[in-house]
C-alpha positions in Angstrom: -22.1 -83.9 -26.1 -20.6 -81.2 -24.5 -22.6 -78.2 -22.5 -21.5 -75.5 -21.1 -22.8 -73.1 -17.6 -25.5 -70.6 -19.2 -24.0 -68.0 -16.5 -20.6 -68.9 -16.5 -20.2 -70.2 -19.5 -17.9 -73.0 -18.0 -17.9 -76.6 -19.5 -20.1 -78.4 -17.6 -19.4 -82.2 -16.5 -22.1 -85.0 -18.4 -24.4 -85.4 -15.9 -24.1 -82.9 -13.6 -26.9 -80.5 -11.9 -24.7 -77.8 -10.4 -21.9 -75.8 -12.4 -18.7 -76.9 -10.5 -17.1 -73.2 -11.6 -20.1 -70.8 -10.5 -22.5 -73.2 -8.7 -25.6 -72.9 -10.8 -28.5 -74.9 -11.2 -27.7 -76.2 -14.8 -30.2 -77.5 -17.6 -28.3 -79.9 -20.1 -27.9 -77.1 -23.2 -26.3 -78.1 -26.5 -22.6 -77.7 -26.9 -22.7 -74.2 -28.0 -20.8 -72.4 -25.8 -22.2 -68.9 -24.4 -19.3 -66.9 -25.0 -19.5 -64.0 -21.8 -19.9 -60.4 -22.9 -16.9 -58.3 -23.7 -16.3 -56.1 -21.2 -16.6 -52.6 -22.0 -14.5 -50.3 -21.0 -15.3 -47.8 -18.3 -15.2 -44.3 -20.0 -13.7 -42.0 -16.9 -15.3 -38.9 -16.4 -13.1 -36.3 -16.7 -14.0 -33.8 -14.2 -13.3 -29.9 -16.0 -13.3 -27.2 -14.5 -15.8 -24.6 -15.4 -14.3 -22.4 -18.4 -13.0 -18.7 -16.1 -15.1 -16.5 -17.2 -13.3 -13.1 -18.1 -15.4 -11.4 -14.8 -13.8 -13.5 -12.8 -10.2 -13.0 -14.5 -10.5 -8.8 -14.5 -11.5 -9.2 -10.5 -8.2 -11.1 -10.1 -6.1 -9.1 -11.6 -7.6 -5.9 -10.3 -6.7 -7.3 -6.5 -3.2 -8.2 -7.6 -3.1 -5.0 -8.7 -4.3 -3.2 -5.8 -1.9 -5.6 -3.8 0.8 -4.6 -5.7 0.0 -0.9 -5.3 -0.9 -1.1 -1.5 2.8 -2.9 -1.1 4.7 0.0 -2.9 2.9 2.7 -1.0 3.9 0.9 2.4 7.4 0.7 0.9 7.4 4.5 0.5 6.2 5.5 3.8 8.9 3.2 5.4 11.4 4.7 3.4 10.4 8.3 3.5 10.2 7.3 7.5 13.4 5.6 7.8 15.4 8.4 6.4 13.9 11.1 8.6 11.4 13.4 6.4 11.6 13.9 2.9 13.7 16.2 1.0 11.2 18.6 0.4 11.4 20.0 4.4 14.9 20.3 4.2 14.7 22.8 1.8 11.7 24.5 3.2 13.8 25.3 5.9 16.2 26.3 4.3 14.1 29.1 2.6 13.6 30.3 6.5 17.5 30.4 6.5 18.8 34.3 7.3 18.1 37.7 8.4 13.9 39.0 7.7 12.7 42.6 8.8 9.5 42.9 10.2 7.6 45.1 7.9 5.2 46.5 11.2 8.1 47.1 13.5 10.8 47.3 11.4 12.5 44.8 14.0 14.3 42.0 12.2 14.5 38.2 13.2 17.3 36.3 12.0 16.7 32.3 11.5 20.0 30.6 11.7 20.6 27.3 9.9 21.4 25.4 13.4 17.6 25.4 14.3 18.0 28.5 16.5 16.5 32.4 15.7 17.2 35.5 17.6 15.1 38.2 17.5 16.5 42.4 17.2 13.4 44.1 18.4 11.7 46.0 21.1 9.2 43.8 21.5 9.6 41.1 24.9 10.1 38.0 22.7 13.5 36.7 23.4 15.9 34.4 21.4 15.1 30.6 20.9 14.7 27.5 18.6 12.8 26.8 15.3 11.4 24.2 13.2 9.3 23.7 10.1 6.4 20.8 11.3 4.5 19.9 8.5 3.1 23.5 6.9 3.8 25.3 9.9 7.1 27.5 11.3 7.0 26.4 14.7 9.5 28.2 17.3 10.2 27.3 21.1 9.8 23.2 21.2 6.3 23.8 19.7 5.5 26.4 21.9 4.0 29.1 19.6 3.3 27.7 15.7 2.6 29.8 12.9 1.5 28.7 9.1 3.7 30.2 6.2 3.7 31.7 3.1 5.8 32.2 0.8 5.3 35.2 -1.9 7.5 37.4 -4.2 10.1 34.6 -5.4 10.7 33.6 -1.3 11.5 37.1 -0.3 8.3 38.0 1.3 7.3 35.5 4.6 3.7 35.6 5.9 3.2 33.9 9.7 -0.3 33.3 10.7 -0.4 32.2 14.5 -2.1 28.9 14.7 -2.6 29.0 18.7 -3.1 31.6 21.2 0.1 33.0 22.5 0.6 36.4 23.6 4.2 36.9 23.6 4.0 36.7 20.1 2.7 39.0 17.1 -1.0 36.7 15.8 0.3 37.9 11.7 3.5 39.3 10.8 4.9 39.7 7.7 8.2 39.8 7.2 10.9 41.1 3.8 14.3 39.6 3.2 15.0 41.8 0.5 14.4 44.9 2.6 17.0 43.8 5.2 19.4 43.8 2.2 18.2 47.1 1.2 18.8 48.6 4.8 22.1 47.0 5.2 23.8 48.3 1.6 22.7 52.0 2.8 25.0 52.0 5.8 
């Protein structure tokens, strides 16, 4: 009669008190074998992410958009840097361009495209340079600023002093078509 290890289930020798495969105490069983379990097999657990919700996907792409527009803007302002101004200056300064008569004193300055003005008047201002800087007209290396105005198409120029400077008028308002007037009667 042959037994087998009740924890094992190895065949165990006639006689014996110890299971020579496991070491167990034994107790002489019938020859039915204990078959061992099946192992079953270890279900993984598949770690998932939490579904995104659609919060959390509208906050992403909000910040990639705001990065993207933050990007283009630096872009801009390295480009509008890099190639000195923008194009809009140039042509305000180009509206200063010529000869304008003083409607007060009837003296007449004359803005020459070269940066320089020169001034026919009886006034003590003398000849010198001029910008545009931003939204003002600014004359003499910044010395004396005014703001501008445009009105009547371009051919009337208001200056508002911005500083105090005594040399020159605080307002004066100045007419290009006049000056066009004045020279086609002489």
């Amino acid at each position: 009669m042959t037994s087998y290890c009740s924890e094992c289930g190895a065949e165990l020798i006639e006689g014996s008190k110890f299971c020579t495969s496991c070491g167990k105490d034994v107790i002489q069983q019938p020859e039915t074998p204990i078959q061992p379990e099946p192992e079953q097999p270890v279900e993984k657990k598949q770690i998932s992410k939490p579904p995104k919700t659609k919060k959390k996907l509208k906050k992403k792409f909000i910040m990639g958009l705001l990065a993207i527009i933050v990007v283009a803007v630096i872009v801009v302002v390295i480009a509008v840097y890099l190639r000195g101004g923008t194009e809009s200056s140039s042509v305000d300064n180009s509206r200063f361009v010529g000869e304008w008569q003083e409607q007060k004193t009837f003296g007449s300055w004359t803005f020459n495209s070269n940066g320089t003005f020169g001034i026919n008047s009886s006034s003590d201002i003398k000849d010198g340079t001029w910008g545009v800087t931003g939204n003002q007209l600014c004359l003499n290396n910044n010395s004396v600023c005014y703001t501008y105005m445009f009105s009547d198409n371009g051919n009337i120029l208001t200056l508002n002093q911005t500083g105090l400077n005594n040399n020159y008028p605080a307002t004066a308002v100045f007419d290009k078509r006049r000056v066009a007037r004045d020279h086609s009667n002489t």
